[in-house]
C-alpha positions as CSV (number, residue, x, y, z in Angstrom):
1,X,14.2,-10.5,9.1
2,X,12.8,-10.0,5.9
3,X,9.8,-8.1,4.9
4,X,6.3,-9.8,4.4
5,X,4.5,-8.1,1.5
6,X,0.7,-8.5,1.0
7,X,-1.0,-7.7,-2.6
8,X,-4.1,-5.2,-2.4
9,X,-7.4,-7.3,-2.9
10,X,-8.4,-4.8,-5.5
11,X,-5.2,-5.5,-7.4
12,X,-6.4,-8.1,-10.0
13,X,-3.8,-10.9,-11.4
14,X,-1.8,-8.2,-13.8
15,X,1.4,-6.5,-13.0
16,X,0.5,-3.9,-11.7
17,X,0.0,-4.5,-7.8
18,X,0.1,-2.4,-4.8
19,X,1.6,-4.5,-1.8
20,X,1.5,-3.7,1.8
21,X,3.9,-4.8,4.5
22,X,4.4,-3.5,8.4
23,X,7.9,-2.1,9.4
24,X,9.4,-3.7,12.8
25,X,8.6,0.1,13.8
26,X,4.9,-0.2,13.2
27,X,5.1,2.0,10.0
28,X,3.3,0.6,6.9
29,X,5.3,0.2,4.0
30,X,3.9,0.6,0.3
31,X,5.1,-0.5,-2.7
32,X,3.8,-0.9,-6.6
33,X,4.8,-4.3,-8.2
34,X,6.3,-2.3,-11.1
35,X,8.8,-0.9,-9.0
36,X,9.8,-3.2,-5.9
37,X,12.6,-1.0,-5.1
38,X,10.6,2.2,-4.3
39,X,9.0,1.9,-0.9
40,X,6.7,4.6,0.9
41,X,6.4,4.8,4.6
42,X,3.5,5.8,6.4
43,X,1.5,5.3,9.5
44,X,-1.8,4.3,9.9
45,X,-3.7,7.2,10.3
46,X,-2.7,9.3,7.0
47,X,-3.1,5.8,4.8
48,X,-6.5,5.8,6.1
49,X,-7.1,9.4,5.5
50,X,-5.9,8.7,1.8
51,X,-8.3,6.0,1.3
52,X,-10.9,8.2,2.4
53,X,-10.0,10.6,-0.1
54,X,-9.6,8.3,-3.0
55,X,-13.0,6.3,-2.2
56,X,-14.9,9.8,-2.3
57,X,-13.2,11.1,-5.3
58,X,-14.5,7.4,-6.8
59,X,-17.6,7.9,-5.9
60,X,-18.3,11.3,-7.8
């Protein structure tokens, strides 16, 4: 099965993309365009708490 990546909608046309894919687990997987090869895996909960973070530190 292969993996179905999605590109952030905040990531413009450029390079430089985050892309987001579910595991057959349920985990998230992250990756940056730049380097395809290196994949984070996370769950729900802590990318949310993340974005929470990074959208408050934006906002400052």
């Amino acid at each position: 099965m292969s993996t179905h990546w999605q590109k952030s909608t905040y990531s413009g046309d450029a390079s430089n993309c985050v892309n987001i894919a579910t595991a057959p687990t349920g985990h998230l997987l992250l990756r940056e365009s730049d380097t395809p090869a290196t994949i984070l895996t996370t769950t729900p909960a802590p990318l949310r708490s993340l974005i929470q973070t990074l959208k408050g530190a934006k906002a400052k």
